[in-house]
N, C-alpha and C positions, 0 to 999 in steps of 0.2 A: 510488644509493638516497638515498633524503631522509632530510638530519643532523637527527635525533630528539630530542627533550630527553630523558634520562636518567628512564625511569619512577617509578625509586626516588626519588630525588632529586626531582622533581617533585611526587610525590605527597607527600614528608616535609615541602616548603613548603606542599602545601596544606593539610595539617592543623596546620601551624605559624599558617597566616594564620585559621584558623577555618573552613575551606571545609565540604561539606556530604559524602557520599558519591558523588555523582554526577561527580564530575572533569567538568566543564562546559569548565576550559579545561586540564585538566592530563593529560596519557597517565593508564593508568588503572594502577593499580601491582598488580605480583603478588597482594599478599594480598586486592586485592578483586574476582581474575578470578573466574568463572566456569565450572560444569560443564556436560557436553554435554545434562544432563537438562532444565535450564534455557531451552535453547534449543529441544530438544524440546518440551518444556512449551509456551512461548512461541507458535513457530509453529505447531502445530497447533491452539493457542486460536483465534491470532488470524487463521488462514486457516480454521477451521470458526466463521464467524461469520453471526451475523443476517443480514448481507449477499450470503452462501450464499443465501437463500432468494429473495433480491430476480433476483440474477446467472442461476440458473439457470432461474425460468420467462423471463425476457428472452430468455434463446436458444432457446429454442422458440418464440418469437414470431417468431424471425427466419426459422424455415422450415426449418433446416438439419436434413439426415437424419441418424442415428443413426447409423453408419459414420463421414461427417466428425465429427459431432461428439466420438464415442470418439476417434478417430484423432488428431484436432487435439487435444485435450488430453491426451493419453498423449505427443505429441512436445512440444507447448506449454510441459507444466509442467518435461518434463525437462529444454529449455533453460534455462528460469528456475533452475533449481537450480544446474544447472553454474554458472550465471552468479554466482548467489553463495558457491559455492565456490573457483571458479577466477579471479573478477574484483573481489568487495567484503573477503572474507573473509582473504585474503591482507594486503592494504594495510592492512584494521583491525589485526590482532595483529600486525602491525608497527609503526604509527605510534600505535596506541590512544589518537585523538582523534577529540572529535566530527566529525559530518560541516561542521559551522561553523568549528570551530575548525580545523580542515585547511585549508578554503579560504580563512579568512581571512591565513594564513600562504602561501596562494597565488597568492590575487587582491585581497590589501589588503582596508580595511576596507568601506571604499564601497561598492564593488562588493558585497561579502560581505553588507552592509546590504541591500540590494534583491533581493541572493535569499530573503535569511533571510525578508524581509517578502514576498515571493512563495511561496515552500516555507511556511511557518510559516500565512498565508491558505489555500492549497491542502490542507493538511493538518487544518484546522480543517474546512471545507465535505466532506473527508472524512469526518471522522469525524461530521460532522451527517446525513451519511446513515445513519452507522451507529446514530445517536441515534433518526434517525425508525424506523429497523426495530426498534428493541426498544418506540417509543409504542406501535408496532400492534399488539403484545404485549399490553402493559400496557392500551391503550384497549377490547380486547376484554372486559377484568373492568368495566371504566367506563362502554360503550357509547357511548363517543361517538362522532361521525361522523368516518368515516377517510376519505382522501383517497384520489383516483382517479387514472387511469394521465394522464389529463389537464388536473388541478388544477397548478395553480401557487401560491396562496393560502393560508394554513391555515383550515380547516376549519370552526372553530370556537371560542369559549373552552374547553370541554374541551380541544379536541389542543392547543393552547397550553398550559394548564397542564400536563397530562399529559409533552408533549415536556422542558418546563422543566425538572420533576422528576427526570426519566430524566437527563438533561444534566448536573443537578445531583449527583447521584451518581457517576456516570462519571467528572466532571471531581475531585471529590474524589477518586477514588482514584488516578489520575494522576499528580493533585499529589505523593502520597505515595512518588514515585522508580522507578527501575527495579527495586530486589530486590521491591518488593508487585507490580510489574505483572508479573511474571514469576514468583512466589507465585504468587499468583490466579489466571492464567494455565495455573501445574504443574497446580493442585488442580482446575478449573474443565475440561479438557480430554478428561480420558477419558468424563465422561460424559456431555457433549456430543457426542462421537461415536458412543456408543451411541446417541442419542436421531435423532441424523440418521440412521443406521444403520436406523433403527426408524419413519422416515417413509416413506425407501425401499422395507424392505418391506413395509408397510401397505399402502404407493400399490398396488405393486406388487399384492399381492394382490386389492384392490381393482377392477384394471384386468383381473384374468382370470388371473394368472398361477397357477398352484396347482403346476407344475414345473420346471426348470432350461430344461428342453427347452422349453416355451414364451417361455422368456424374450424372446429374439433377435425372434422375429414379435410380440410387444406392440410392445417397444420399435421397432418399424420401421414397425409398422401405427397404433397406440395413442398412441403419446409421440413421437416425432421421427419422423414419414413423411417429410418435405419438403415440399417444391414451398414456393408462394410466400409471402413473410412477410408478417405481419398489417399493416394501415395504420399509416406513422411509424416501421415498426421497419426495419432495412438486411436485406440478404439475405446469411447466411454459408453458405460455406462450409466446406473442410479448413484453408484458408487462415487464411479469417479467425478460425475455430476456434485457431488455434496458433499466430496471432499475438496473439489478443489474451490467451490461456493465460500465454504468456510475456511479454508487457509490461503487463499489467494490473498488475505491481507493476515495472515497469522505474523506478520511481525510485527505490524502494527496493535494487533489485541495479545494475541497469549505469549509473542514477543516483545512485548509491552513498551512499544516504541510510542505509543498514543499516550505515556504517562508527560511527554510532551506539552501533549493540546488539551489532556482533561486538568492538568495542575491551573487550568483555567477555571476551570467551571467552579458556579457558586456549589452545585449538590453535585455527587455522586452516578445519582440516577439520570442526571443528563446524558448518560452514553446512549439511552433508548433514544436516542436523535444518529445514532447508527443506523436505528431500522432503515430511517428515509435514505441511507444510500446506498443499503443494502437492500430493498424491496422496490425502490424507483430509479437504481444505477444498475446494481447484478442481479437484477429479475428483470424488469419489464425491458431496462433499454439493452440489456441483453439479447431478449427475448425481439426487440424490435429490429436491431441489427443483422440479427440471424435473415428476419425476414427481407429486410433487404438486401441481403448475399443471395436469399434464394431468388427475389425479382432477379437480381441480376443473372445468375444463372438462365432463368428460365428467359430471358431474352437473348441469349450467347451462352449455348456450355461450356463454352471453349474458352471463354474468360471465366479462369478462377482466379485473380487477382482479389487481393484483400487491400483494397484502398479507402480510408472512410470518406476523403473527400470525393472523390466521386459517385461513390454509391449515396452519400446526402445530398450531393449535386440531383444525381437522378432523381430522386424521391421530391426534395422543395427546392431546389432552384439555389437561389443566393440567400435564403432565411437559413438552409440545410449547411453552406459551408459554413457562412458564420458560428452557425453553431458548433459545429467542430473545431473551431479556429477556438471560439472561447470554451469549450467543453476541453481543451485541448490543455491552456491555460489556466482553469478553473483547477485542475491533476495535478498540474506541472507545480503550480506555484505551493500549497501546503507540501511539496513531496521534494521541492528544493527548498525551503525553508527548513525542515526537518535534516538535511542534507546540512545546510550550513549551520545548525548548532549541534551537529555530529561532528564536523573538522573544526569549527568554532573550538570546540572543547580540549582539540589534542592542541591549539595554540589558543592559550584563553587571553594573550597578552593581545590576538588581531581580533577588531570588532565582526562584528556580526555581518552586518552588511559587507563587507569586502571578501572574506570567506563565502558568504550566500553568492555574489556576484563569480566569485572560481568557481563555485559549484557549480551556476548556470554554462558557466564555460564548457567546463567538462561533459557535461548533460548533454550541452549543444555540440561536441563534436561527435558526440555517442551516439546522436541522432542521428549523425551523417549514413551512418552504417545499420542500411533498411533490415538486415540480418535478426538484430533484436527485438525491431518490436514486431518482425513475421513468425519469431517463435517466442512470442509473449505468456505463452501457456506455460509451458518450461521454464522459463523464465522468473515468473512471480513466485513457483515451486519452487525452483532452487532459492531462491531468494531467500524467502520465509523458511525453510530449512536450517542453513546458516545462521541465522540470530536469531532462532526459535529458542537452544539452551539457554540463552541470558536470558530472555521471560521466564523459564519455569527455577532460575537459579532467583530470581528477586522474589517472586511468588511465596519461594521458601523461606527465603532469608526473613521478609516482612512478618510470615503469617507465621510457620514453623515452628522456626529457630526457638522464637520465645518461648512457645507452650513446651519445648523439651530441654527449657532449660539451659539454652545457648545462645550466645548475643549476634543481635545481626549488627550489620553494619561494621564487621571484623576486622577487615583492612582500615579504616578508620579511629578504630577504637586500640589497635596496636601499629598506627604508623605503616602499616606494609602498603608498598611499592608493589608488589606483584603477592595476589591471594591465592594459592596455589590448589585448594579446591574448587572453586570459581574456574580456574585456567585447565585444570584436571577432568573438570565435565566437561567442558565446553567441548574439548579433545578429544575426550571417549565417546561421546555424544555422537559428534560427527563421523568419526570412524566407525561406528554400529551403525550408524544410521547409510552411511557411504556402502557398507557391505552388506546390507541387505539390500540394495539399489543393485549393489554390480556382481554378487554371487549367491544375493541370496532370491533375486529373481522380482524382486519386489518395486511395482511402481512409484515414482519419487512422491505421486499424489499421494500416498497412504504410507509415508514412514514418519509423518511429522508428528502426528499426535503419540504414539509408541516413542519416537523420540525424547516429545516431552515430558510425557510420564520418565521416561529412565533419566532425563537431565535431573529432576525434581528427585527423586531412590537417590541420584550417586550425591548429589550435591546435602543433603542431608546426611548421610553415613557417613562422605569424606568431610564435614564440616563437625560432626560429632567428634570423629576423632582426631583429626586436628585442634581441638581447641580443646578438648580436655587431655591432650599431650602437651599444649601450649602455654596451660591455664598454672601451673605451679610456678612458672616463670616469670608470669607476667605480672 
């Protein structure tokens, strides 16, 4: 197991040195863990978010019938869960540091530097999508001209201002730490599942359904028949359904960027507060969203635009956009907080807050350009791709390393600036995984797990023998 710095003792320097609450580089000390309510709260804000509404008309674009698609996220979301029960949630409330400060005690600082500045970019251009899904919201009371499934450009001066503003909010509340983002979060979450709840069965009713018993023939005939996907979208199936269920957040679990928000929790077992935003964010309000792309269709074929504001416009009025405004914000904010102690980390000398506020900048100019969050599918894949090898390279390091005999935390325990098996997977990693994508014919949806397994094989062998090359010297 990885020798820990003493929580108490830790924490009692950082309030000696003036630090803030956020333990940025310190384990996080008993008095300021966290209850499982917290993390309930949390995930199921920020998995019933704006981005719901984007996620789920995209898969009915892609053709896929009603069977795969239940099927694949009913398995999808339950791996994802396990995964941050069984693989993030352990190593946090034990080592209860950030996901920076872990690896910089891993793979030295260099290294650590050019993730932080890849993770921390990556998470910004996330949360910019979640910024443009709450404009469409808000541009609905404004009217200005919203973008299309095939704009790249923004819009207009409206959606410019508009997207700003939203940005601007967002990234203030961010700034303001993890107990407000997880506040907000508690308070902001049940009624937002009501409301998705309440699009569902609008759509629902809407499309025919008046009994339980008709349900199954809408949704087969109505919303998800199959056959083939609309032009530009891929064609899923079961497959690709619960692949992409369970890795559309693979950076945050088996990429183990969530060692962030569980270094909170009092137990371990609190990641089962995943289910809730994994079975009431990427199941149902999935599954409600869809339905209301299909009302929309079946009122105008001809509009295939993917807007959540007005498609929750349609369904409840002004209870619907609110909600996407704060479903919008409930995403944005855990996902630019995680952002700014990602670049936090590669300047550890600038506070927290002022980096979380550039984050929000960045995020909100990323929003400007409707491009990203219209190919969100793509999107969350490549993402989780890219900082998939560092979860399976700390996996090994924590659990491994020790039982064969080799010390984790390498680059810390000899000084190195740059860990050069750490830096050697990461690199082969991505190159195997890139040429099975571009010659080896293979979908980005299904090279992640294969990936990880081979980060975890190289990162073992090339740390074996590294260190027992290294070990007479040292």
């Amino acid at each position: 197991m990885v020798d820990s710095v003493d929580p108490a003792k830790s924490a009692e320097g950082a309030s000696e040195a003036g630090g803030d609450l956020e333990f940025e580089r310190e384990p996080v000390p008993e008095r300021a863990r966290l209850g499982f309510r917290s993390f309930l709260g949390q995930y199921a804000s920020e998995h019933v978010a704006g981005t719901e509404l984007m996620i789920g008309p995209l898969f009915l674009r892609t053709g896929v019938g009603a069977a795969d698609l239940i099927g694949g996220l009913l398995v999808g979301n339950l791996l994802a869960v396990l995964s941050w029960l069984f693989v993030t949630a352990p190593i946090a409330t034990r080592v209860r540091l950030t996901l920076y400060a872990h690896l910089e005690r891993l793979c030295g600082r260099r290294l650590v530097v050019l993730y932080n500045l890849l993770n921390g970019v990556m998470f910004c251009f996330l949360a910019g999508s979640m910024i443009t899904v709450s404009a469409t919201a808000a541009g609905v009371w404004t009217g200005i001209a919203m973008p299309g499934l095939g704009d790249v450009w923004p819009t207009g001066v409206g959606w410019i201002a508009t997207t700003l503003l939203v940005g601007a909010l967002i990234a203030g509340l961010a700034a303001a730490g993890y107990r407000v983002v997880a506040r907000f979060a508690e308070l902001a979450a049940p009624w937002m599942v009501l409301v998705f709840v309440a699009f569902g069965v609008i759509g629902l009713r809407e499309l025919g359904v008046t009994r339980v018993s008709e349900l199954w023939e809408v949704a087969t005939t109505r919303i998800w028949p199959g056959g083939e996907p609309r032009p530009g979208s891929p064609h899923f199936t079961f497959w690709h359904v619960c692949f992409f269920a369970w890795f559309c957040n693979l950076a945050m679990h088996l990429g183990m960027a969530d060692l962030s928000v569980f270094r909170f929790a009092r137990r371990s077992w609190y990641a089962v507060a995943s289910a809730a935003g994994m079975y009431i964010g990427h199941f149902m309000a999935w599954l409600s969203a869809s339905v209301l792309y299909a009302v929309q269709l079946a009122r105008d074929p001809a509009n295939e635009e993917v807007l959540p504001g007005p498609m929750a416009a349609a369904a409840c009025g002004v209870i619907g956009l609110l909600c996407v405004i704060v479903a919008g914000w409930t995403t944005a904010n855990p996902t630019l907080y995680r952002a700014g102690l990602a670049l936090q980390a590669i300047v550890p000398k600038a506070s927290r807050v002022s980096v979380t506020l550039a984050a929000g900048a960045v995020a909100s100019i990323a929003a400007l350009f409707p491009a990203l969050s219209m190919q969100l599918l793509g999107f969350v894949a490549l993402y989780g791709l890219l900082l998939m090898p560092m979860g399976a390279i700390i996996v090994v390091d924590f659990w491994l390393l020790p039982r064969l005999g080799l010390a984790s935390w390498w680059a810390e325990r000899q000084r190195l600036a740059w860990y050069a098996p750490a830096a050697t997977t990461w690199l082969l990693t991505l190159l195997a995984c890139a040429a099975l994508v571009l010659w080896g014919g293979v979908e980005i949806y299904f090279v992640s797990l294969p990936g990880w397994l081979l980060a975890a094989l190289l990162y073992a062998g090339l740390s074996a023998a590294w260190q027992r090359r290294q070990q007479p010297s040292s």
